[in-house]
N, C-alpha and C positions, 0 to 999 in steps of 0.2 A: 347493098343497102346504101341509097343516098342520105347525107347529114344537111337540113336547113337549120342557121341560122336564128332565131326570134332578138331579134333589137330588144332595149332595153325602155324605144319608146313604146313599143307594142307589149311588153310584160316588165312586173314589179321586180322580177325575178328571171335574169335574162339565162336564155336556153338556146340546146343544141337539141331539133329532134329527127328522126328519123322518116323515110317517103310513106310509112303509116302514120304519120301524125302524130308517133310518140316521142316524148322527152330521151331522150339518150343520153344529154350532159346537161347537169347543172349549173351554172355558177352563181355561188351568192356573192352578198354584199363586201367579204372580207376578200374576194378572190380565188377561194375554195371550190374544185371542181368536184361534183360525185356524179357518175357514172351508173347510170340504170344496168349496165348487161358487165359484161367482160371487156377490156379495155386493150389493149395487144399494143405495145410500143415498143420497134426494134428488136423485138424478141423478149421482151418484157410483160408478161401476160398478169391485167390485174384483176378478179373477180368476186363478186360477191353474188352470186347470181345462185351457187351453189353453196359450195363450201367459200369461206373468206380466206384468200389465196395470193400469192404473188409466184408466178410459176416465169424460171429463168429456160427458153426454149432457143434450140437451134436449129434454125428455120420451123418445122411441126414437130422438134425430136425433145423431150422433157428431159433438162440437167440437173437441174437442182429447182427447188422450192421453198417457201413456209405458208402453211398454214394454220389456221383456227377450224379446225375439223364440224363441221353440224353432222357428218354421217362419220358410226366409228369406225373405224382400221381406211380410214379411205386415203389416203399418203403414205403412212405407215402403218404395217399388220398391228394391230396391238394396240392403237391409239383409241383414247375415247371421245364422245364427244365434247367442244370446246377442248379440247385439249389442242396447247402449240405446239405443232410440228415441223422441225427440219430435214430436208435430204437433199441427199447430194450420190449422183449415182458415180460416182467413185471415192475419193477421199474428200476429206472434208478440212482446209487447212486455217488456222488463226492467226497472224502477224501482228506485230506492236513494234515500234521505231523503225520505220520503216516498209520493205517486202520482207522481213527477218521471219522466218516460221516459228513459233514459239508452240503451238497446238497442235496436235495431228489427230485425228479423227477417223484413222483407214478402214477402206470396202470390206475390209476384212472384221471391224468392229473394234481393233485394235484403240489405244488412246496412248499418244506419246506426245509428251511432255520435252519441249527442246530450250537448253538455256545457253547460257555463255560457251564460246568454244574451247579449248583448254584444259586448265583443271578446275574451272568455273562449274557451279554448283547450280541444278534444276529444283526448284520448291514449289510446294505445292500446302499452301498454309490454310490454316481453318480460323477462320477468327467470328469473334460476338462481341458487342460490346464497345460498339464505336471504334469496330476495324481492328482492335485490338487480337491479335495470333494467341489463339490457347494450343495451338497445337500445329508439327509442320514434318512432314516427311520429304526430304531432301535428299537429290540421288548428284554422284558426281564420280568425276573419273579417278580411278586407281592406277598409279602404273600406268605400263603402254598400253596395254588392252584391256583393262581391269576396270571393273565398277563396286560403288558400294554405295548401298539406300542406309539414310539414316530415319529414326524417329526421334523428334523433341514435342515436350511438352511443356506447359505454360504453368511452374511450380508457385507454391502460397506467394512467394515472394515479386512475383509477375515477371520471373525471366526464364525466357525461354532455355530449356532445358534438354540434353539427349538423356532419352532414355532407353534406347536400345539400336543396334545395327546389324545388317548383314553385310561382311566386307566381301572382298573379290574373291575368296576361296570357299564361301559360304559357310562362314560361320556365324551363327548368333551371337554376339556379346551383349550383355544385358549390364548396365555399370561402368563399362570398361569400354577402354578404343584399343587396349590391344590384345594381344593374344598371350600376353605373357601370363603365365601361368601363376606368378608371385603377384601379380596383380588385383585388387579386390574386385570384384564381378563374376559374374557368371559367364562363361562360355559352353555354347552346344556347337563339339564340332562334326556337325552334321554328314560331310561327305565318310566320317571314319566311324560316325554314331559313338561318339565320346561328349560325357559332358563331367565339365570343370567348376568348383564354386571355390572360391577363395574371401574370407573374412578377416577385420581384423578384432583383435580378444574379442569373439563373440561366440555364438554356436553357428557353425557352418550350414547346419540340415534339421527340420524341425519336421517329423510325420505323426500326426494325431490319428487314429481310429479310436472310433466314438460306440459305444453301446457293448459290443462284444468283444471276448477277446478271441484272438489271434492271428495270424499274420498279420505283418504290418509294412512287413517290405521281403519281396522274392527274388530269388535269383534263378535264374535256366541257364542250360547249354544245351543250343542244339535246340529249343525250341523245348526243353525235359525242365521239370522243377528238379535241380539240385540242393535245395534249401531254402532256407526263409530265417528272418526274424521279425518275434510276434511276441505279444504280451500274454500271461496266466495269471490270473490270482491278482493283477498290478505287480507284478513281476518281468524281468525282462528273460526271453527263451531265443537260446538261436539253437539250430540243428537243422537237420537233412535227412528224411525217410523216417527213423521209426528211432534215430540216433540224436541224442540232445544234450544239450545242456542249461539247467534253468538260475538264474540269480534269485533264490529264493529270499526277497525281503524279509519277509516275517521271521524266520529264525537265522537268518545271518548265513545263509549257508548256499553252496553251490550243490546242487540237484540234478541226476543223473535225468534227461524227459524223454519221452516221443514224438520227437522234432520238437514242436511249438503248443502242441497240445495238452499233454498231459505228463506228471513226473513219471517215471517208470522205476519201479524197484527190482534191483539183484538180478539184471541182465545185462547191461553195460561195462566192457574192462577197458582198463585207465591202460593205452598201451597195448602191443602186441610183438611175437613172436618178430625181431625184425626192424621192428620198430619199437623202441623203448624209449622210454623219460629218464632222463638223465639221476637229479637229485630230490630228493622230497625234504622239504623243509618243513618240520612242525612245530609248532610250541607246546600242541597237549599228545594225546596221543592216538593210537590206530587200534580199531575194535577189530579183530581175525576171528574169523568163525561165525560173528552172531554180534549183539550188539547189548549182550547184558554186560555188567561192570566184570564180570570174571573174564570177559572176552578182548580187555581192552590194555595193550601195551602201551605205557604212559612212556616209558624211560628205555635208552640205550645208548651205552657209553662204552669207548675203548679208551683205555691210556695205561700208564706207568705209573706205580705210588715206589715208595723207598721202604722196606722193611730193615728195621731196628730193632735191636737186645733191649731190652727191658727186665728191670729187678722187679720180682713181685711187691718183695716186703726187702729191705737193706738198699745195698749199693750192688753196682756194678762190680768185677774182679778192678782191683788196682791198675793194669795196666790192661789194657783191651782194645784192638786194633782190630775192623773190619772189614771187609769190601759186600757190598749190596747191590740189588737190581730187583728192579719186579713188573711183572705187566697183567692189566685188569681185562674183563670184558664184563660187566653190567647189561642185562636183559633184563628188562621191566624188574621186579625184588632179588633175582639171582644174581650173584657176585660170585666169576670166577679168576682166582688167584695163580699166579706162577710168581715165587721167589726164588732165589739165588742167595746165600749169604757164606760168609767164607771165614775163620779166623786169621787175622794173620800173625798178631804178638796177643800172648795172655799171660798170665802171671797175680799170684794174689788169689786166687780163682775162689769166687763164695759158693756158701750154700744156699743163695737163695732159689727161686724155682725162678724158671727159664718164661719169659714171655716176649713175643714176637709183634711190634709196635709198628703204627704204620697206616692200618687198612684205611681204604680211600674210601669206604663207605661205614656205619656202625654196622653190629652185626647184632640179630635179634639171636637172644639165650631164652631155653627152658626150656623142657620138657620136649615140648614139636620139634625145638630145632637143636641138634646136635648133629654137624657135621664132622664126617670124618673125611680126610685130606692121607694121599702119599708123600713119605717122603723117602728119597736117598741119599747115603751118610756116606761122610769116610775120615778115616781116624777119630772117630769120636767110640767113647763107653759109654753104653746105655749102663742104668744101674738093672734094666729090666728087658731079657733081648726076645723074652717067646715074643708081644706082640708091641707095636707100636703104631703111632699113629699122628698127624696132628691134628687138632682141634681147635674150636672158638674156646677161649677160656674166659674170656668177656665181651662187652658191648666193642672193648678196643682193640682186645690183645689176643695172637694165637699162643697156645702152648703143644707139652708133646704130652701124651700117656705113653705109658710103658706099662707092659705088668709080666708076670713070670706064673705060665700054665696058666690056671683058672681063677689064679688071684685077684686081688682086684686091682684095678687100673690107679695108675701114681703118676704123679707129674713129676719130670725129671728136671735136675737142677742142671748150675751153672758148671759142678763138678764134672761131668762129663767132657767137654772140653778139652784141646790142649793147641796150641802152635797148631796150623795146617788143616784143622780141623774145616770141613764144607759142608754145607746141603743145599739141594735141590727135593723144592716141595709145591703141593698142587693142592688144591682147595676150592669147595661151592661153598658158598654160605648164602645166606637170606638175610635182604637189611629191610628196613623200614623206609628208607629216603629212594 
């Protein structure tokens, strides 16, 4: 196709047309050329005839492009119409000071970001607001091989802030830059699937379930629920299978459950064959058997009291020297006794009746409770030798009976007595305390 000329004495509006007599190139008044068809310069192809185009060619071979599409997917699949389009049929590169590559854009669809060489840091920032950065993810080098992408965010106070990273071993630190574990932030460390939160005076972990109760946090091994804890009643329950334990708020009390779901009675032992608990410490007591007040041992004690001679009515003999010892055991109201008492000087010796002072609990008298107790003598005279015995003779004191055949029972005095005189004796009683 040949191009004439038109002068600008011959049109208002001077032209380039084509050997049909059509316009092919405009020029107006500022200098502006337009182009009726497809324009091709050097490999520079410009059109508007179709789609509105700038197509970069090597000799007839297409490298790259943009355009303004009027047909859709026609540059790129996917495009719409008027939609701008760029390609480039291999990578696609960006530079700024200079040829310096700062953008990559690879055949592969990849996008890489290149910044300072070194330990120089790549950004990639989001800003609104008269340019202003509300947020920026920045990658830079770690170490000799090592990378790590940061996130920051643009806090109330308008500075830019990190808020989370993944350093070169891939761990998430959420708060924190390092890995130290005393340090406050969160760490997920991902390649071991461990994750770390550290606070200071605060609460470390907060899990809310809303409307129903139970579970509220699970544990597996092996891909199996081993256990959970979960909420009943507004109570807190951990347990595993069908074995629990519940923090019963409502009455103060630790509650045997079924894992997390419900309490369970009188199937659960505290303890096994093997495995045992050490000490149990209580301040009130343990129900055995059942749970009415008959069932239930408040008290148990061991120790030592000192039994003592005591005058019923008068004094002591004039001279009177002894040696002592005794050991208790206390079961809920039962009190059992072992003394030891010895003479070793006596002289003056009364008649009063013999009572044995001392007991480390009071002892309940009348009618229900009359215990009788052994004892063994030596060198001592009963006044009364068929039977003997000793007994509570008050709230305080023991004494002995004596009596002779079928007579009736006598408390023996201080008479019997003398130098050398011992006993060993044994006794339950029932106290009140």
């Amino acid at each position: 196709m040949a191009l004439t000329e038109i002068p600008s004495e011959l049109s208002s509006t001077p032209s380039i047309v084509d050997n049909g007599n059509a316009t092919a190139i405009t020029i107006d008044a500022s200098e502006n050329a337009t182009f009726a068809g497809t324009a091709t310069m050097g490999g520079v192809e410009v059109s508007n005839t179709d789609d509105i185009r700038i197509r970069l060619l090597n000799g007839a071979t297409f490298k790259a492009g943009i355009q303004v599409a009027t047909t859709a997917g026609d540059m790129i699949a996917g495009s719409a119409v008027d939609d701008l389009t760029i390609r480039a049929q291999t990578n696609m590169l960006f530079a700024t000071g200079g040829n310096t590559e700062r953008l990559r854009i690879s055949s592969a669809g990849a996008v890489e970001l290149t910044g300072p060489g070194g330990a120089g840091e790549t950004f990639l920032n989001f800003t609104a607001d008269s340019n202003t950065t509300k947020a920026q993810i920045s990658a830079a080098k770690a170490g000799a091989s090592g990378g790590r992408l940061v996130f920051s965010t643009n806090n109330s106070s308008g500075t830019l802030t990190e808020a989370f990273r993944v350093d070169q071993s891939s761990n998430l630190l959420v708060g924190k830059t390092t890995t130290a574990f005393g340090t406050v932030g969160i760490r997920l460390e991902g390649p071991n699937g461990k994750i770390e939160s550290t606070r200071n005076n605060n609460v470390v972990m907060a899990l809310n379930r809303l409307s129903t109760d139970g579970s509220i946090l699970e544990f597996y091994k092996d891909g199996t629920t081993v256990g959970s804890i979960g909420a009943l009643v507004g109570s807190l329950m951990i347990g595993g299978g069908d074995v629990g334990i519940g923090f019963y708020q409502g009455a103060d009390a630790l509650v045997p459950s079924n894992g997390v779901t419900a309490t369970r009675d009188n199937a659960i032992d505290l303890g096994m064959s093997g495995a045992r608990f050490r000490h149990l410490y209580l301040s009130g007591g343990a129900y055995l058997g059942g749970v009415a007040a008959a069932n239930k041992l408040d008290s148990y004690e061991e120790g030592t009291w000192t039994p003592t001679f005591h005058a019923y009515t008068g004094n002591l003999p004039s001279t009177f020297s002894t040696t002592n010892s005794g050991q208790y055991t206390k079961v809920g109201r039962m009190v059992s006794l072992i003394g030891y008492l010895q003479i070793n000087s006596i002289s003056g010796a009364s008649s009063n009746i013999i009572n044995i002072r001392g007991l480390p609990f009071p002892a309940l008298v009348g009618d229900s409770y009359h215990p009788s107790g052994s004892i063994t003598v030596s060198n001592m005279n009963f006044a009364r030798t068929t039977h003997s015995a000793i007994t509570t003779f008050n709230t305080n004191d023991l004494g002995f009976l004596t009596s002779v055949g079928n007579a009736s029972w006598t408390w023996e005095l201080f008479t019997i007595f003398k130098t050398s005189s011992y006993m060993r004796f044994e006794i339950t009683y029932y106290t009140s305390s």
